[in-house]
N, C-alpha and C positions, 0 to 999 in steps of 0.2 A: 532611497529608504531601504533598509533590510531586506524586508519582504520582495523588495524588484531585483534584488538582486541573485547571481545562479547559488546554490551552493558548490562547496567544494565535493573533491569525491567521483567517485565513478556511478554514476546513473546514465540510465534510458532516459526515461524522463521526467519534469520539472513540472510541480502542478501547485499555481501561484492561487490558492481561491482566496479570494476576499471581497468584503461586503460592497455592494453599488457606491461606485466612484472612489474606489480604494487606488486605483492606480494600476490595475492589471493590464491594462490596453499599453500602457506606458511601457510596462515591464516588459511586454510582450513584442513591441517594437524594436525596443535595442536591443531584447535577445537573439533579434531576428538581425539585426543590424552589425552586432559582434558575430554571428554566425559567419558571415557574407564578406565582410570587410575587411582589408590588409591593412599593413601599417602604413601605404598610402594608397591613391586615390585606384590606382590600375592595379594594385596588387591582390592575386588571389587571398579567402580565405579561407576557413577550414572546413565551409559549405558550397555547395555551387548551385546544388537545385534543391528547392524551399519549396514545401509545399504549404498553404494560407487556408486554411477549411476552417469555414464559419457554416453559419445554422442553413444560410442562404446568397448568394453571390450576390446580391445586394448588398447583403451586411458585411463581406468581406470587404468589398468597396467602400462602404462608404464607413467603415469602423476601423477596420484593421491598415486601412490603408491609404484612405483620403481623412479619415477621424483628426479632430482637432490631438488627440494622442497618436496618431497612427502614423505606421512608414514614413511615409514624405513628410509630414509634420516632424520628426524627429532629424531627418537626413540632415547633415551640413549642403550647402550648392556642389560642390566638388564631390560629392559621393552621393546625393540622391538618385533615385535611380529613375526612370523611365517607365511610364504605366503606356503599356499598349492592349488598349478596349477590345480591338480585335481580338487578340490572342489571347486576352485576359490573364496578361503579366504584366510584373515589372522585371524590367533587365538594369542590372547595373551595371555603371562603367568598365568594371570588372571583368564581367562576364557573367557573372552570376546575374541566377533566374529563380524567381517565385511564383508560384501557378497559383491561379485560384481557383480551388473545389468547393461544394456545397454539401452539405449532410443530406441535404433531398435525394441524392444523387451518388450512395457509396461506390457503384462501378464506375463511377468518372475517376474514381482510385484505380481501378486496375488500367495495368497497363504503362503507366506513366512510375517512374525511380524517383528517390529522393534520398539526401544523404542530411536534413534535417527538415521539421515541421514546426507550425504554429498552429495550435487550436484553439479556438476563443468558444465557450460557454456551452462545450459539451453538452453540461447538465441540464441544457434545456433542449435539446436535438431529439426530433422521434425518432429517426432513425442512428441515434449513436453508439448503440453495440455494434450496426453493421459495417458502418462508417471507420469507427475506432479499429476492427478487424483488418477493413481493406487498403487502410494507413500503411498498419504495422508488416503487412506483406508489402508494401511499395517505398519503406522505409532500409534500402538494401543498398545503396550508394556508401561509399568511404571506410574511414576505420572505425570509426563510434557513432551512427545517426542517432540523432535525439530529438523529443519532442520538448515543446514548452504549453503546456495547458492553462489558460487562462479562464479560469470560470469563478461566478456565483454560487457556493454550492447547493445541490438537492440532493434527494434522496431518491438518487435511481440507483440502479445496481452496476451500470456501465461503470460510472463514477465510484462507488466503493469497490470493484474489483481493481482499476486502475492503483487505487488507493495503497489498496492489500500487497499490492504487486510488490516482492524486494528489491524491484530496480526502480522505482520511484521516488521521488523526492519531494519533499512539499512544505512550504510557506503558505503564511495569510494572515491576513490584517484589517481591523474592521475599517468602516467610511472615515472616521475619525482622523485612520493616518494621516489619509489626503485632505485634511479641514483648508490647510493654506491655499488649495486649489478650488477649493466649492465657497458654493454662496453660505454664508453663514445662516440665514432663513431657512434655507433645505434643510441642514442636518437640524436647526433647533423644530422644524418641523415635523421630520421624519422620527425623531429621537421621542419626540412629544403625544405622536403617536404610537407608534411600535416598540417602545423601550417595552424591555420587564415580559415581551409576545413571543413565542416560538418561530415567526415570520421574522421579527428584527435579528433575532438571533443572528437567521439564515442571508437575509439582505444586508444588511447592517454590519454585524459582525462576521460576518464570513465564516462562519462554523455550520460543518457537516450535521444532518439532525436526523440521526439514522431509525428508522424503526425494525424491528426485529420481524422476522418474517412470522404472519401470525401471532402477532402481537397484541394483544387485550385492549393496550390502547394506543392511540395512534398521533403522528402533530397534525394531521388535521384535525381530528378529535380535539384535540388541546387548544387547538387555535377557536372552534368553535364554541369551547366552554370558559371562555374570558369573558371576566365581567371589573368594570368599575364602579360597580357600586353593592354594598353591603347592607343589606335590611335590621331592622333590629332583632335578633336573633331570643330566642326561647332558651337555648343552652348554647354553651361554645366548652368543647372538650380538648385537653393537650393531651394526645397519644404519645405515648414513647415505647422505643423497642431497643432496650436497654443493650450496651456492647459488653461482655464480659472482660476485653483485654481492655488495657489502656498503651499509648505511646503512639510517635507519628505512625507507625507500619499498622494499626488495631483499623479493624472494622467501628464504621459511624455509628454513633449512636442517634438512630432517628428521632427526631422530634416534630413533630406536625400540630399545626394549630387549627379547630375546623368549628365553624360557627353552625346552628341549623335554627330553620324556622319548622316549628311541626305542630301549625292548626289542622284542627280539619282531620279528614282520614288518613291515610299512610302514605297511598299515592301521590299527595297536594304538598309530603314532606319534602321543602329543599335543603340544600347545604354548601356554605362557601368555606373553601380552604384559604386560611388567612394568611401561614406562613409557615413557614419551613427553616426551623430551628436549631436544627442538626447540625453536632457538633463530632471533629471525632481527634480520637487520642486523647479525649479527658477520662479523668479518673471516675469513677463511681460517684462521689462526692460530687466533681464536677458537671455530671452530665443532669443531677438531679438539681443540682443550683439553676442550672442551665433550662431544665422544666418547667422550676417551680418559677423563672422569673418570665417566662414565657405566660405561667398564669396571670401571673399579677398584670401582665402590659397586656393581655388581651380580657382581662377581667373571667376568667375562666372560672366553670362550676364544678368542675372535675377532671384531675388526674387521671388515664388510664396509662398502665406500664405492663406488657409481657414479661410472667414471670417462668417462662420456659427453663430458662439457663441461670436465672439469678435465685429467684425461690425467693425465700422469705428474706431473701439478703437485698432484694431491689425494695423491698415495702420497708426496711429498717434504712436504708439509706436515706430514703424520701424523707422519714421521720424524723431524722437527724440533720435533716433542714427545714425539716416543718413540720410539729407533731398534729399539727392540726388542719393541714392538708387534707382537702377531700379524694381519698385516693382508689382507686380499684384495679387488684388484680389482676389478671385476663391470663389463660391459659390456653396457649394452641393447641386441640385435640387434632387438627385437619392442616396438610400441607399448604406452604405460600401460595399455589396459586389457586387452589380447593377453596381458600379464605378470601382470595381473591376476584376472581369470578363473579361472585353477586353485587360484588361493589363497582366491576367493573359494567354489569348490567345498570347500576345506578347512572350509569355516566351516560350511557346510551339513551336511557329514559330521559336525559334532559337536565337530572335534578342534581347536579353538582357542577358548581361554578368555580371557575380560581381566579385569584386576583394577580395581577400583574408579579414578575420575580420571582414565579418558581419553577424557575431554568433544571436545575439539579435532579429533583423531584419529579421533574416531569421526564426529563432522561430518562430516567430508572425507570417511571412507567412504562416507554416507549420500548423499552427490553424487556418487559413480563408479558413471557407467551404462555399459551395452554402447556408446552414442552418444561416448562419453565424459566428461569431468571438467565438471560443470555448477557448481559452487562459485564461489567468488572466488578469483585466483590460480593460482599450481599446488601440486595434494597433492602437496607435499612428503613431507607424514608419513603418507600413504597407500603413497607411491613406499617409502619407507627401511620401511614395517611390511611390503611384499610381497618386500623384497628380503630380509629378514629370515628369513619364513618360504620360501622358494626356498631359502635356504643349508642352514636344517633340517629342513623335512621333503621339499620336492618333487625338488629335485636328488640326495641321497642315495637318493632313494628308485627315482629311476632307474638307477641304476650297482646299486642292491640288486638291481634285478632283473633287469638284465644280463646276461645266459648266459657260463658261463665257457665258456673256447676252447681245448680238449686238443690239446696236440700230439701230434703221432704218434713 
């Protein structure tokens, strides 16, 4: 498949991430096997010492290299190489030699050369910045040493500096690739549960799910506020935060759709985000088509649209697809994340739920810090999910508790 294979090009190294049972062990075997190997069985190749560093020497063993994908699972007979326990190598007929090291353990790297590596699932090692460091000093053998990184990805920092690095390279592919090779149950299981979740994303689909340092909110956050199930709601409002350009290269136009329940006092008020609508490179015209039918299919009791940058040109658009739209202006007096901040306290309190598939939305959340919006672009669908919950729970919530004013 694609993904197992090296690119072309001059890199350091190669970092295959993709979702549980995608095939990375595979990839990671014959990278190691075309490293080591000549065109026949005694002939050098254009590695000779391999270093094998898993989380733990167990898992070097029994994953990378007795693994139903691993080393000798891959070797033809005439080139598999020789596992010696003692020394905790394999040597092949060649001459070539693979060590095995543990991440427990980053000064078992000093000391020992290599002129290529294989690393399997960094992103779960505690010690993997130190480990990662004491590689790249014992990666000093030949004309080009290169690594091949086999991981699931997370969101540690070892792993997006690696990332960042311009000598890097990177494929991934979710569990799916590999379907021919898994039980069909698993994935309809796995899918069945964690589809549309911040965790499938990360296991499943192999995509990096980065948070911003000091970030408002967070994928653990996000994973704890999943809900499948929707109450009968009191109001459900569609926010939009109108884009002024249009065409492929324009800023999105947010559109969010948010249901609330609000008996009771203020504090007892919940709220589920239903969907995320968001369109972008439509026209004017478009993006309100695009709103107004967002009402209709969630049965919605109110328009809210930022008229910062449109003015009275976003409330005539709406109009001219539906004069009888319940619509309300909103004005930003207070910066994105000044607006943001209390809604992001809503989420800590508990009282806002999302419902599975909103992958997008939730990105952009994970990149609004106190510093502000660190992502690419501007959160649109950050902007249209805060102005959403403002309309239902934070603004009523002020006039609720408003003191009435007796006349005498």
């Amino acid at each position: 498949m694609e993904h197992q294979l090296p690119p072309a090009g001059n890199w350091r190294t190669w970092v295959i991430m993709g979702g549980r049972g995608a095939g990375k062990t595979r990839a990671g075997a014959e990278w190691v096997r075309a490293q080591v190997e000549g065109s026949r069985p005694f002939d050098p190749g254009r590695a000779r010492r391999v270093a094998l560093v898993g989380e733990t020497i167990d898992q070097v063993r029994e994953v990378m290299i007795f693994g139903d994908s691993g080393i000798l699972a891959c070797s033809p007979p005439d080139r598999r190489p020789t596992w010696e326990a003692s020394r905790k190598r394999l040597v092949w007929p060649n001459g070539a030699v693979a060590t095995v090291h543990s991440a427990h353990d980053p000064d078992g790297l000093r000391g020992p050369q290599f002129d290529a590596a294989w690393v399997d699932e960094m992103a779960k090692w505690k010690k993997a910045q130190e480990t990662w460091d004491q590689l790249q000093f014992a990666l000093r053998l030949g004309d080009d040493p290169r690594v091949c990184v086999t991981t699931t990805p997370r969101n540690v920092g070892v792993l997006k500096k690696v990332l960042a690095a311009c000598s890097t390279v990177t494929t991934h592919a979710p569990t799916e690739a590999n379907a021919a090779n898994l039980a069909a149950s698993f994935l309809e299981e796995v899918r069945t549960r964690y589809d549309g979740t911040r965790l499938g994303r990360q296991e499943l689909d192999g995509v990096l799910l980065a948070d911003a340092e000091g970030a408002l909110w967070t994928s653990a956050g996000m994973e704890a506020c999943r809900t499948d199930k929707t109450p009968h709601f009191d109001r459900i409002v569609v926010a939009v935060d109108p884009s002024t350009t249009s065409g492929s290269t324009s800023d999105e136009c947010g559109i969010v759709v948010v249901g609330a329940v609000t008996q009771g006092p203020p504090q007892d008020w919940r709220a589920v985000v239903l969907a995320d609508c968001t369109v972008q490179g439509a026209t004017p015209t478009g993006w309100a088509r695009a709103a107004i039918a967002a009402m209709e299919m969630y049965g919605a009791d109110r328009l809210v649209a930022e008229v910062n940058q449109g003015g009275q040109m976003v409330a005539e658009v709406i109009r001219q697809i539906d004069p009888l739209v319940p619509y309300k202006g909103v004005h930003a007096s207070r910066g994105k994340v000044a607006r943001a901040e209390p809604v992001a306290a809503l989420y800590e309190q508990g009282r806002v739920a999302h419902v599975r598939g909103l992958d997008a939305l939730e990105d952009q959340m994970c990149a609004m810090t106190a510093r502000g919006f660190e992502g690419a672009g501007s959160p649109d669908r950050v902007d249209a999910l805060v102005w959403a919950l403002h309309e239902l729970l934070i603004e009523p919530a002020a006039h609720w508790r408003r003191p009435q004013v007796r006349s005498l």
